[in-house]
N, C-alpha and C positions, 0 to 999 in steps of 0.2 A: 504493500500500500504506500510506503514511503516511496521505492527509489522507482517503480515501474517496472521492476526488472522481473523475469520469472524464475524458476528455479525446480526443477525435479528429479528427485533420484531415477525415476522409473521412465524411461524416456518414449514410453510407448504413452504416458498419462498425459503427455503436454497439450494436445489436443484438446484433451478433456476438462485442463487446466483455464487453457487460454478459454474455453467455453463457458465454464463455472463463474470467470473473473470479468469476459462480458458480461453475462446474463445478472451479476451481482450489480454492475453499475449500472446498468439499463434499469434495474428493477429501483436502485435506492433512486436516480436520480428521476426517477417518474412519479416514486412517492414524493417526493421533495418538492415537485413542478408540482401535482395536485392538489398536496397541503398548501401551499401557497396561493394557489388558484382558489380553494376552496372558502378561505380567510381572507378571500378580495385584498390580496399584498399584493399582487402581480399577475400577469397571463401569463400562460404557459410557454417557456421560449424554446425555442425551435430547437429541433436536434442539431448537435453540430454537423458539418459535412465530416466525411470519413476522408483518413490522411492517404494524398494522394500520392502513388506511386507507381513506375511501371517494372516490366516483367523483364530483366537484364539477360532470359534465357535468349529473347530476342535479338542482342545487341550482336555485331558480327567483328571478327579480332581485326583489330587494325583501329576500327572506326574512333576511336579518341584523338589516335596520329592523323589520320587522315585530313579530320577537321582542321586541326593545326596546320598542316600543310597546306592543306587550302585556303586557311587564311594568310599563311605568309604569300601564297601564289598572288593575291588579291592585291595586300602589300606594294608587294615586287613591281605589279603592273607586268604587261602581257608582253610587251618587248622585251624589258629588260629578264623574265622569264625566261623566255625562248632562248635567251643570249645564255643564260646562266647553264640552262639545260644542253647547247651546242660543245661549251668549254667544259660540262660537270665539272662546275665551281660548287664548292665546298659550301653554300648555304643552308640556311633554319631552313628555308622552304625543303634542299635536299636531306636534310636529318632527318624530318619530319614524314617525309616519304619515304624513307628508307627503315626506318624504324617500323613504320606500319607496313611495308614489305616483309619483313622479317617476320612482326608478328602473325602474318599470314601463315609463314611458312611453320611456324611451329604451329598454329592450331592445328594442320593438315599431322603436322605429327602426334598432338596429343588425340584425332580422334581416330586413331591407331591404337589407345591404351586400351580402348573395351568396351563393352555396352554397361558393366559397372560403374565405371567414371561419371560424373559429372564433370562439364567444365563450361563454365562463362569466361568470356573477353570482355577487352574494355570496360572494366568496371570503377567508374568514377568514386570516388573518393574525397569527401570533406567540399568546400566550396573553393578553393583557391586553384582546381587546375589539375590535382594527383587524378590519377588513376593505376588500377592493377591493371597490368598487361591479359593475364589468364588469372582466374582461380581454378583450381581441380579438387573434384572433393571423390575420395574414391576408398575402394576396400583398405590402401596401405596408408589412408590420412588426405588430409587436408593439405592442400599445396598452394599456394601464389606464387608465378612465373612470373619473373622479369626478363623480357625478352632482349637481346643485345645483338644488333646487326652492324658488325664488320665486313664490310666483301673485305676479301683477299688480306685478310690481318693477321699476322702471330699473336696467338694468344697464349699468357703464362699465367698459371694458377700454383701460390705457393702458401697454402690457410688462408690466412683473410688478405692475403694481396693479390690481386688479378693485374695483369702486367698483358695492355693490347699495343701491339710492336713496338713496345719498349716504356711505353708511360704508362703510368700507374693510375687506375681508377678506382672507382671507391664502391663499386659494386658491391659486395660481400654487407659491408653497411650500410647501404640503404636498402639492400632486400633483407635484411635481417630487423630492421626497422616496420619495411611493410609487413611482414610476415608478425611480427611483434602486436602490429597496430591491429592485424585482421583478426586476429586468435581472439583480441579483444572486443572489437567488434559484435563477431559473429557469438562470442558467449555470453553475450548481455542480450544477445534476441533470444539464442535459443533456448536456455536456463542450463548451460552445464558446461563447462571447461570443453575449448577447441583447440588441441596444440596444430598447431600449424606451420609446417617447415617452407621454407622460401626455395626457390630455384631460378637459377640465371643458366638461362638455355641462350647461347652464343649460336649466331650463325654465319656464316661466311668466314671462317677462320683456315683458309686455305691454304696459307703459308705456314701452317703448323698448330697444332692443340696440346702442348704439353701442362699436365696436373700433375707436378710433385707432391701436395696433400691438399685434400679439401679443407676449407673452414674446420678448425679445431674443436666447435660447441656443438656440431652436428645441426643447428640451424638455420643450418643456409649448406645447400649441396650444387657444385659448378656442372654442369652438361651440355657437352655440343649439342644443337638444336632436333640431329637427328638420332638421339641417343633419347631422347625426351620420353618415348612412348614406352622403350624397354625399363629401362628406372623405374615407370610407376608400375608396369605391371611384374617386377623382382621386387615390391616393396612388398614384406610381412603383412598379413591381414590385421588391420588394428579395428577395423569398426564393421558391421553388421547393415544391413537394406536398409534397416529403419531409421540409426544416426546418420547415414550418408543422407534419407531422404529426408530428415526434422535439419538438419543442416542447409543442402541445397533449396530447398523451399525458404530460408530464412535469407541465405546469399542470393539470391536470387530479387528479391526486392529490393527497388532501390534506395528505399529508405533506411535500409538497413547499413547503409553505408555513410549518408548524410546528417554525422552529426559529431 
């Protein structure tokens, strides 16, 4: 009643929970609107509208890059565009499309993991612009991919330092972040602890992929982009049909993310 949140041991009861906790406030706040009506204090005021939100199974991988990229194309303007696209000069507008290249190419890999898996793309995150590249939610756990497109890069993976043709980037900590933030997330919708491990699936790494050790804490795991589908389906069974589906049903809405 304080914080909102739900909470159940028995993960098959949430249903019956979330039902019990409408039907309690539907009921008190109709007595409350009648007594009032009934004592000429007031009219009875309208039900609120129900919190809007849409269905993220719909959304297709890429589409958060996309946008981005389209609005730098916009930007750019249509000549200097074409110019940019003739020399492939190094621009936002090129990251932007490049990046959602990429994520394309790993969904095609994650829906290679199974008809067990779940997985959404493009799932926006907070108001300021984040989004998860993938989430997967499946027999071996809960995943958020961060997808990373290098055509033709060496990539070094040595624990938490990723090293792409020679510079150091910071991957390992910010998927270890997102992966952080979603676990939390998703356990405040669904009422039960979601550990959830992070993956940076690299693509285009053609001039080499060496991993001397993964990430040291186990959460956060490196994988070329076309390694993605095996990894989750050699991952140990940690969950059952019905917390993949009280999960997915809860990531799945986008409200579940905007806040």
């Amino acid at each position: 009643m304080k914080t909102g949140r739900l909470h159940s041991d028995e993960i098959s009861n949430l249903l019956l929970l979330r039902a019990a906790i409408a039907e309690h406030f539907d009921t008190a706040d109709m007595r409350a609107r009648n007594g009032r009506s009934a004592a000429g204090l007031v009219s009875p005021a309208p039900t609120p509208p129900a919190r809007s939100w849409h269905d993220l199974a719909d959304v297709r991988a890429g589409a958060a890059a996309r946008e981005r990229a389209l609005s730098e194309r916009r930007a750019q303007g249509r000549v200097r565009h074409l110019l940019a696209r003739l020399v492939d000069a190094n621009t936002t507008e090129r990251a932007w499309r490049i990046g959602a290249d990429g994520e394309e190419a790993v969904a095609e890999q994650l829906a290679r993991a199974g008809a067990d898996w779940r997985v959404l793309h493009a799932v926006r995150v907070g108001d300021r612009g984040a989004d998860i590249d993938h989430i997967v939610i499946g027999p071996g756990g809960v995943f958020t991919v961060n997808t990373k497109h290098h055509p033709k890069a060496a990539v070094w993976v040595g624990g938490d330092t990723v090293m792409i043709n020679g510079r150091r980037v910071p991957y390992v900590r910010n998927s270890r972040y997102e992966a952080t933030r979603a676990s939390r997330m998703l356990a405040e919708r669904v009422g039960f602890p979601v550990p959830v491990t992070g993956l940076i699936a690299l693509v285009g790494a053609r001039r080499g992929f060496t991993i001397r050790a993964q990430p040291t804490d186990c959460a956060v795991v490196v994988v070329p982009s076309r390694g993605v589908g095996r990894y989750l389906r050699s991952r140990p069974q940690r969950m059952g049909l019905r917390e993949i589906d009280a999960i997915h049903e809860v990531a799945r809405c986008s409200d579940t993310w905007q806040r």
